[in-house]
N, C-alpha and C positions, 0 to 999 in steps of 0.2 A: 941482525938488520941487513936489508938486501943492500946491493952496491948504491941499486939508483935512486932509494930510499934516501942512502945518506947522501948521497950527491944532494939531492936535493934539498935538503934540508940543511945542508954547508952553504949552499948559495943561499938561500934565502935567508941565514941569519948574517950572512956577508951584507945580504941586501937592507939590512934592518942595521946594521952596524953603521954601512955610508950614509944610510941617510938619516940615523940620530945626528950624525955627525955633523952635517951637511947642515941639519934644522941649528945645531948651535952655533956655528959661523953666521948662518944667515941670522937668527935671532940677534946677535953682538952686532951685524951692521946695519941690521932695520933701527935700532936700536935709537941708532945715534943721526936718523932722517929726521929733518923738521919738514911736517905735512902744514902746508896752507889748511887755512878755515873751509870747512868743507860749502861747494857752490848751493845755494840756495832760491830758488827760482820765485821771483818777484808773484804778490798776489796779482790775480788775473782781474780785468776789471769786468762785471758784470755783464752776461750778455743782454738781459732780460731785466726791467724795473719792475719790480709788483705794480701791476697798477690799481690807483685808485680815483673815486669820483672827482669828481671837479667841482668845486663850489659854484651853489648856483644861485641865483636872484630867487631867493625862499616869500619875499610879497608880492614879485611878479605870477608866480608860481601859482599861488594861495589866488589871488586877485583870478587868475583865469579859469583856476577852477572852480571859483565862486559862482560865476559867470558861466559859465557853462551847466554848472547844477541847479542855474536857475533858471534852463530853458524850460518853457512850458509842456513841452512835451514829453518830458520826467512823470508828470502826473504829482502823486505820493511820494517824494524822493526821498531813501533813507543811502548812506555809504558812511564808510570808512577805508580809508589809504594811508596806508604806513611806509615808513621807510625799511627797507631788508635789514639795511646795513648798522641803521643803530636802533630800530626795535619801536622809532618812534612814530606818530600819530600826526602824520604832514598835513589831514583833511578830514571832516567829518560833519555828518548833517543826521542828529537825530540816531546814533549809530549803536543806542541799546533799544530801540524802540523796533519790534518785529516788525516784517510785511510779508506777506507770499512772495516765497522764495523760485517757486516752480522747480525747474530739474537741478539750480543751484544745490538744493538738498543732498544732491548727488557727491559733492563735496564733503558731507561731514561724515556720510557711508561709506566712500574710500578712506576716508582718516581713519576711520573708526575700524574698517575691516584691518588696514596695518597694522595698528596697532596693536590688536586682539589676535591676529594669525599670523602675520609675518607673511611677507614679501613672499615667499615660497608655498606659500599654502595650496595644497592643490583639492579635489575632491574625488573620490575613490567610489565608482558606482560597481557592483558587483551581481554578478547575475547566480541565483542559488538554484541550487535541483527542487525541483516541486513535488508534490505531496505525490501525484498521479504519475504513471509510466508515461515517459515521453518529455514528461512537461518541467519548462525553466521559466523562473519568474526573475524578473528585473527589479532589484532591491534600490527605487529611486532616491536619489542623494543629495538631490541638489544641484546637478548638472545639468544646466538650460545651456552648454556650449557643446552638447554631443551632437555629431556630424557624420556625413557619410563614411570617413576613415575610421571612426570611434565602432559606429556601425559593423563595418567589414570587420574588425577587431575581434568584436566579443564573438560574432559568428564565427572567425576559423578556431577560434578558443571551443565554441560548443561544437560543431560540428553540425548536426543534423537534431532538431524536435520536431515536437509534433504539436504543441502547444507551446505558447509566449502571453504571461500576465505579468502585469508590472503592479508592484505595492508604493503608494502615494502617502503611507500613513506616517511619513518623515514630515510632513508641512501639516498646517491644522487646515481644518476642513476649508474654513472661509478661502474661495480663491478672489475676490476680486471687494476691495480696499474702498473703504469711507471717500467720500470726494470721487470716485471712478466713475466715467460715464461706460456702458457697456459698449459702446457707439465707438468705442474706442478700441475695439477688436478688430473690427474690419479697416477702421483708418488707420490700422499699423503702430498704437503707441504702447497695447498691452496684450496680453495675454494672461487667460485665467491660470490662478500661480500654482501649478503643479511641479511637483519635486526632480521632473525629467524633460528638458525640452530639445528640438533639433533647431539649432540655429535659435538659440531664443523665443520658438514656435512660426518659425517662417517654413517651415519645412526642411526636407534635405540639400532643395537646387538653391536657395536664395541665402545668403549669408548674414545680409544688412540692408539698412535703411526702413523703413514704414512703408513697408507691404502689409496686407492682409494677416494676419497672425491666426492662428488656429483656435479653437474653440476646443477642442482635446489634444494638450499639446503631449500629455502623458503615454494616452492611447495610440498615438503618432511612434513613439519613440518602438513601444512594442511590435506596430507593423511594422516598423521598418527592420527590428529584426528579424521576425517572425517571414518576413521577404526572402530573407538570405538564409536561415538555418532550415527551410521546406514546411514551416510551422504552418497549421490552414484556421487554428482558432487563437485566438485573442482579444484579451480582454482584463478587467483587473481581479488580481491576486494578491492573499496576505501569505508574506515570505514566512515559511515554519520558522521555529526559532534552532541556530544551530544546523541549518540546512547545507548540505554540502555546496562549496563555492564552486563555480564550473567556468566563471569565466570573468575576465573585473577589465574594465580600462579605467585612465586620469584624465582629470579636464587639466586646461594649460593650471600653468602658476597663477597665484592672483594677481601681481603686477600686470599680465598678461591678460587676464580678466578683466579689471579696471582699465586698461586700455582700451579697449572694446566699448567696456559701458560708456565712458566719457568722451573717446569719439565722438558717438554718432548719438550718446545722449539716452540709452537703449533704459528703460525703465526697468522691463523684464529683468535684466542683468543685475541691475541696481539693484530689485525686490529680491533677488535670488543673494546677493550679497550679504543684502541686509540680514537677512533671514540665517545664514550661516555664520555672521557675528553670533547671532540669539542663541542659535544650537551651542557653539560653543562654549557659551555663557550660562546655559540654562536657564534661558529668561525668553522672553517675547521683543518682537520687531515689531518697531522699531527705537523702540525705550534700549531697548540696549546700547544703541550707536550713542544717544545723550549718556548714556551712562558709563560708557568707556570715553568717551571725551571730558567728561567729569573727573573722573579717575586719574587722566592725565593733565588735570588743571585746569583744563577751559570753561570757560563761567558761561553755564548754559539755560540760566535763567531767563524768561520770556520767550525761550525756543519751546516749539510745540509741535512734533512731527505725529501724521497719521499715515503717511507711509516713509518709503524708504530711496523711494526716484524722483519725489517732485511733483508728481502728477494728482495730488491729491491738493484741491484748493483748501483743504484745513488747515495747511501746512505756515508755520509762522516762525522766522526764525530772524536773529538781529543780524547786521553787517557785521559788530563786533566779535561774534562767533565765527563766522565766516573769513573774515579779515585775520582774524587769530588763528585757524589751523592755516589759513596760505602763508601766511608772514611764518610760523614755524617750519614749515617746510620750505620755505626760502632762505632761511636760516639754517639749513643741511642739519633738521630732528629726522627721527627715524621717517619722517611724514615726506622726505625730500621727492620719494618715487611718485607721490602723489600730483606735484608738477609735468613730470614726464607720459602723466596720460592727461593732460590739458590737449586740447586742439588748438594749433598754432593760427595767428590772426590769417584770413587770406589761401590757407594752406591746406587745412582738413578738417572734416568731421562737420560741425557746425558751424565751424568761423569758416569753411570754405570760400563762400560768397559772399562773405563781408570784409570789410576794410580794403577793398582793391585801390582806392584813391585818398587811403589817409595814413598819414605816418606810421600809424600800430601795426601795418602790414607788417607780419615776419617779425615783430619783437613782443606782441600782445599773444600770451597765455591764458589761454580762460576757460571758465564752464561758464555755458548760456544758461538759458532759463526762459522759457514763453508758457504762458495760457493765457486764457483771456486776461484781458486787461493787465495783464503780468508781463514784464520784460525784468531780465537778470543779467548778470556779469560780474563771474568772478576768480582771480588771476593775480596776472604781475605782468609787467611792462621792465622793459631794460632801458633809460633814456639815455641821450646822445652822450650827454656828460657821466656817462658810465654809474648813476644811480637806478640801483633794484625797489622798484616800488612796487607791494601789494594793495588788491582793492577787493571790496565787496559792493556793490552797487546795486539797489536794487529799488526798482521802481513799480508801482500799483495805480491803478485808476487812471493807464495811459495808453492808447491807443500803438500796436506793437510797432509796426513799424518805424515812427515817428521814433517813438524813446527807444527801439534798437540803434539806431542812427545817434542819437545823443548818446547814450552809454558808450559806443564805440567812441564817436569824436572825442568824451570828454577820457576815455581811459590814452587815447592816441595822443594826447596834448599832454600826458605826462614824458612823454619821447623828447621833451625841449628841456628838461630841468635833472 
């Protein structure tokens, strides 16, 4: 062994000797300490009370809304109003008996798409090589939210054709719905239902509102690629099957979809929603949407939808159905995001211009509803005494503006209870 080897290992077991040593002395006088109770720090008092409603005068309540639903400018009056919080039935007039719903309908298409696709659901349009040299065909999906950036997209994807056809044979041939007036193209509320549209069929510049809507909103989609990859023919095309893919983009998420539709109340969106329930289902729009709200419990008996947005006056559907998907989604069911595309009283979308001078400002959730003789409203109100109430409301054979003014006052008048 070398010198400093051992050196080293001398001291170190030196060093392991003092302090066995050292640890048994200390151990014999720790030993014989008495340690106080160890300090324990008092509970901290709450900074925060859960809060909850405030009881409220439930005949004062009852008595005003009686009164209110008995102004004559209701027309037809059917509703129901529940309470969030326990589930219950605070008001009602006639609340299984259908009426025309108008864009209310819009409501059971967003429940319905949730439920059946999930909050993420997005749609995937794909552009495939064509039969001829040059040429790409547009494999339409379903996506009435493609846009100038969607656009740019698939183009640096393909680079350069020479022809752009787009295939429509995703949607059935009918494009325009029982109850539709055609008249209804030009004043901005629809467009003929093809499986690809730019902004809903406003074109590339306009995003929203009841503009002019296209009469080919398909054939649109195609020039507007056909713009940017140097393409000089276009027109429609059946995608081979198995066709090599050349170029794909995604529409947003559905939550982000249904925001949009229920904004501004967009029908196209709505019909295009609908319709992507069905594919998914393998069944037809708009029976599908009754048929997944059936599935998840809701009694859809006396509902009778011929489309998917409201805009068809065939359209008959109860308070109580209506009243039953908001009250579940107020009650945080998978349906909760379905509140988060409502337009706020005052604020946007459709309620923009209404309620400036009444209570519901800024705590009224709702989807509207108009056509002739039709006025809707249907939501939740937050009242002062911290109760969540949902409504359905819907009135027929009443002159719109009048009973929009009554539907608002009487949903505003629940903000006291």
């Amino acid at each position: 062994m070398k010198l400093w080897t051992w050196v080293t290992s001398a001291v170190a077991l030196a060093a392991v000797a003092g302090v066995a040593g050292f640890g048994v002395v200390a151990q014999r006088e720790l030993g014989a300490l008495e340690v106080a109770p160890a300090y324990q720090l008092p509970a901290a008092a709450p900074l925060l009370v859960p809060a909850s409603p405030e009881p409220v005068d439930e005949r004062a309540r009852d008595d005003a809304l009686a009164s209110l639903a008995a102004d004559p400018a209701l027309g037809t009056f059917h509703a129901r109003i529940s309470d969030a919080a326990t589930g219950e039935t605070v008001f009602d007039i006639q609340p299984d008996a259908a009426l025309r719903p108008a864009s209310s309908t819009k409501v059971l298409t967003g429940a319905a798409a949730i439920t059946e696709l999930g909050a993420a659901d997005t749609i995937t349009t794909q552009v495939v090589r064509g039969t001829q040299p040059g040429e790409v065909v547009i494999k339409a999906a379903g996506d009435v939210w493609m846009n100038a950036e969607g656009m740019d997209e698939l183009a640096r994807q393909i680079g350069e054709a020479s022809s752009v056809s787009i295939d429509t044979s995703l949607w059935p041939a009918e494009t325009m719905l029982p109850g539709w007036d055609p008249a209804d193209i030009d004043a901005g509320y629809v467009a003929p239902l093809e499986p690809a549209m730019l902004n809903g069929g406003r074109g590339l510049d306009v995003t929203e509102g009841d503009v002019p809507r296209s009469h080919t909103p398909a054939l649109d989609v195609a020039q507007a690629l056909a713009d940017r990859v140097g393409a000089d023919t276009v027109g429609f095309g059946a995608a081979a099957l198995g066709a090599e893919v050349v170029a794909q983009v995604q529409s947003p998420d559905l939550v982000t979809r249904l925001r949009a539709m229920m904004k501004n109340s967009d029908n196209v969106m709505a019909e295009a929603i609908g319709r992507e329930v069905a594919l998914h289902r393998g069944s037809s729009a708009p029976q599908a949407t009754l048929d997944v709200l059936a599935e998840r419990g809701f009694d859809v008996s006396g509902t009778t939808l011929a489309d998917s947005s409201g805009l068809s006056t065939l359209n008959l559907i109860t308070p109580a159905l209506l009243d039953a998907v908001v009250l579940s989604a107020a009650q945080g069911s998978e349906l909760a995001a379905l509140l988060e595309a409502l337009p706020v009283a005052h604020g946007e979308g459709t309620l923009e211009d209404r309620y400036e001078q009444l209570p519901g400002r800024g705590w009224v959730r709702a989807k509207t509803g108009t056509l002739d003789d039709t006025s809707a409203l249907v939501g939740t109100v937050t009242s002062r005494a911290g109760n969540v109430y949902t409504f359905a409301l819907l009135s027929n054979d009443s002159d719109i503006l009048p009973a929009r003014r009554a539907l608002d006052t009487l949903a505003s008048a629940l903000r006291d209870y």
